[in-house]
N, C-alpha and C positions, 0 to 999 in steps of 0.2 A: 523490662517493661515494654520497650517498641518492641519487641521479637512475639512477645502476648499479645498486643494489639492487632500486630500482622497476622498472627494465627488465629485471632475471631476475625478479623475482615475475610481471610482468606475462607475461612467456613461459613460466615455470611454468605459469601459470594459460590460457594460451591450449591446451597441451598435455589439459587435463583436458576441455576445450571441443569439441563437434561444429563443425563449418564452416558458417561462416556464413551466413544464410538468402536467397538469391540476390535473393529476391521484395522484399525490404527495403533490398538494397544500394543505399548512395548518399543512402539516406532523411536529413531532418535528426535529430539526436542518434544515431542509431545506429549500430554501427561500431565507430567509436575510441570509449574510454569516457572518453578527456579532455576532452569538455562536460557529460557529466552530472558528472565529479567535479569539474570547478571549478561548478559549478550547487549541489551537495550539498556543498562546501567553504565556498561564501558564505554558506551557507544556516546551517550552525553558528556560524562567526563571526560573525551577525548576530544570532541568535536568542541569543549565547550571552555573546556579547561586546562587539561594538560597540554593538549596539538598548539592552539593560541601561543604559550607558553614555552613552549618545544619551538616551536617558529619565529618567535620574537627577533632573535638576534642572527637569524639562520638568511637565507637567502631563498625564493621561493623554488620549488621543485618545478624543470621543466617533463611534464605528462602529456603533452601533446600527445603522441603515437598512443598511450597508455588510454588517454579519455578517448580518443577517436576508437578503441578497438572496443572499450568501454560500451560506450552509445551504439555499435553495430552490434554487437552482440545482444545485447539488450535489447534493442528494437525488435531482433532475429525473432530470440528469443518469446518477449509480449506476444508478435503474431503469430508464434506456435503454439502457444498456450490458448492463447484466440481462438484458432481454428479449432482445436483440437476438444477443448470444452465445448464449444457451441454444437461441433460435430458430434458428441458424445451423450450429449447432457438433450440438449433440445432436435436433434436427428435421431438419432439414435432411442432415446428412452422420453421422448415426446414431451419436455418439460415446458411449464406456463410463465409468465412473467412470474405471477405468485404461484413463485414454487414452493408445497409445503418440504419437511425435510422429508429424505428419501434414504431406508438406510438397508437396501438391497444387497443382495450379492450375486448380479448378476454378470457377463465380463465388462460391463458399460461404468456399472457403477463402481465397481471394483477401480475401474481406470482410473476414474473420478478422482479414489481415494488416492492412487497411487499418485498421480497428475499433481493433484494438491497437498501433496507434501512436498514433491521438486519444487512447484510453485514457492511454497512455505519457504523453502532453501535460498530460493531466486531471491524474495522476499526481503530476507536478513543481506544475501549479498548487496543488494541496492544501497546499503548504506553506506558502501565505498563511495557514494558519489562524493557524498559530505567530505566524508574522509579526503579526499583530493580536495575539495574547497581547500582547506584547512593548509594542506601539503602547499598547495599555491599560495597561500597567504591571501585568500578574497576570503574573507572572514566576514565579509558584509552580506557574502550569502548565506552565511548561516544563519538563514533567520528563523524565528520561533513556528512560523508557516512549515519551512522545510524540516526541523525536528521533529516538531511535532506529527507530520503526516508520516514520516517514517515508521517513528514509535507505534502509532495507531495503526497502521499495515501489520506489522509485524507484530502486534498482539492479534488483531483481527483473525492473521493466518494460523497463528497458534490454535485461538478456537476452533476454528475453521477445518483441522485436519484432527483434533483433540476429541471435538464432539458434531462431527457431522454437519456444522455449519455451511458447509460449500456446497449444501442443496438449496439450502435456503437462500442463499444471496448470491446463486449463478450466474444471474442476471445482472449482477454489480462487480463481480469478477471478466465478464466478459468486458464489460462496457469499460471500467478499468482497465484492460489490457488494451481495448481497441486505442483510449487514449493514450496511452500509453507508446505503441506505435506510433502513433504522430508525434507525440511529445520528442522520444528520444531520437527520430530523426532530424527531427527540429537540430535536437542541441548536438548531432553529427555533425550535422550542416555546418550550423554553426562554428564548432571546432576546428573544420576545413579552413579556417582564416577570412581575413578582409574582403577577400575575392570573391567569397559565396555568400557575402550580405547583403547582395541584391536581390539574393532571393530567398531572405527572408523577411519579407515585406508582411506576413503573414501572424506576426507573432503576439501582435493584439488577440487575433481572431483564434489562436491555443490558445489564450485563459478564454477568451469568452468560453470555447468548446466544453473547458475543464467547467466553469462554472454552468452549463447546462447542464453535464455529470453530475452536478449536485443537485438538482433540482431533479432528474431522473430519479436519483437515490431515496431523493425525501420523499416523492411521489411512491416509490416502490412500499418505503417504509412504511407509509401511511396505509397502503392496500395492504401489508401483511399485520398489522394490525388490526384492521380492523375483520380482514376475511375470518373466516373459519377454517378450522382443517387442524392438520400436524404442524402448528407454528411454534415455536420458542420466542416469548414473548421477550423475552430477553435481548435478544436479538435484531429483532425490530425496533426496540425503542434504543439501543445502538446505535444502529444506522442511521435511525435519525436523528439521534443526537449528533455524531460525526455530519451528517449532509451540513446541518444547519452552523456546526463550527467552521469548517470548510465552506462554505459558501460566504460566511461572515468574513471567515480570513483572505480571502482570495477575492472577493471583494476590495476590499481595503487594498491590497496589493495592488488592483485594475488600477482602482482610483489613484494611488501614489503613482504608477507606472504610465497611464495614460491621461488623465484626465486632468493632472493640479499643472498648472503654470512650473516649469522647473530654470533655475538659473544654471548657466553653463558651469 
């Protein structure tokens, strides 16, 4: 009976869906979304249940060098994808804030596709981070914020490389990685030890950043609904539905992190 249900949601949901982006067909994870969800189903139960469990009685992992090579890479990585979408996407093939979808094959856009499936890849690897919470025993990071934004990326890109998505929300993909950049320099620094937390005096002012991100998003969202053109409305109301849970959630986080009275 749950295996029927999942098979009419899953054709409900194919019916809201434009057809599939030809350029991508065949690619690995794209398509069917039953490897990204068993990918993003292991990925809860480990982070959520077995790893906890698996750790209990263990001693925590020292990853120092591993998170440090972690966070540079990453960072590396975000500003290449940075440059290189911006360069492609809005130099190159002259794209708008509202960008409708674009599903050319010219060598720009081809790149695009190509770009956003590595991305796709990058994507699912980021959930090593957790994975290292978990291994260290800070379990109190794993919280429903960091899950869940995981999950949501890594369906997001599914789409995204599946059906052409990454035209339409280039401008969230960009602004994503720029934060992104900061972000994981941020938690480099950080990792460098005691001696480098002088200079990170800044770390209120990464969520505010992150929370402006959201409010960009919503804004986008709201122009691609309401414009005209080649939109997938689907998609739109998406995005804004993620701006406004993200925004709510991180939110809440400022507040507990900065704002409440806290006892030693």
């Amino acid at each position: 009976m749950a295996l029927l249900w999942l098979s009419l949601a899953y054709e409900a949901a194919l019916s809201w869906l434009p057809q599939q982006d030809v350029r991508s067909e065949g690619w690995p994870l794209t398509g069917s979304p039953v490897p990204v969800a068993i990918i993003t189903a292991f990925y809860v139960y480990f982070v959520k249940i077995f790893g906890p469990r698996m750790m209990l009685h263990r001693k925590p992992y020292e990853l120092k060098l591993c998170i440090l090579a972690y966070n540079l890479l990453t960072t590396l990585l975000s500003a290449f994808f940075l440059v290189r979408f911006a360069k492609l996407a809005y130099w190159d093939l002259g794209y708008t804030f509202l960008q409708e979808q674009d599903l050319g094959v010219s060598p720009a856009n081809l790149e695009i596709v190509r770009l956003s499936w590595w991305l796709y890849l990058f994507k699912l690897g980021e959930l090593a981070d957790t994975v290292f919470f978990v291994l260290r025993k800070k379990n109190d990071q794993v919280s429903t914020l960091h899950v869940v934004h995981h999950l949501i990326v890594s369906w997001n890109m599914w789409l995204a490389v599946t059906y052409g998505a990454q035209y339409h929300s280039m401008f969230v993909i960009c602004l994503n990685s720029l934060v992104h950049v900061i972000m994981y320099a941020y938690y480099f620094l950080s990792a460098l030890g005691p001696s480098f937390r002088r200079f990170l005096w800044w770390k209120r002012y990464l969520t505010q950043m992150q929370l402006g991100q959201f409010v960009l998003l919503f804004a986008h969202a709201i122009g691609t609904v309401f414009a005209t053109g080649n939109y997938v409305r689907l998609f739109s109301w998406l995005e804004m539905a993620q701006a406004v849970l993200f925004f709510v959630l991180f939110t809440s986080f400022y507040a507990n992190a900065y704002t409440k009275n806290k006892k030693p």
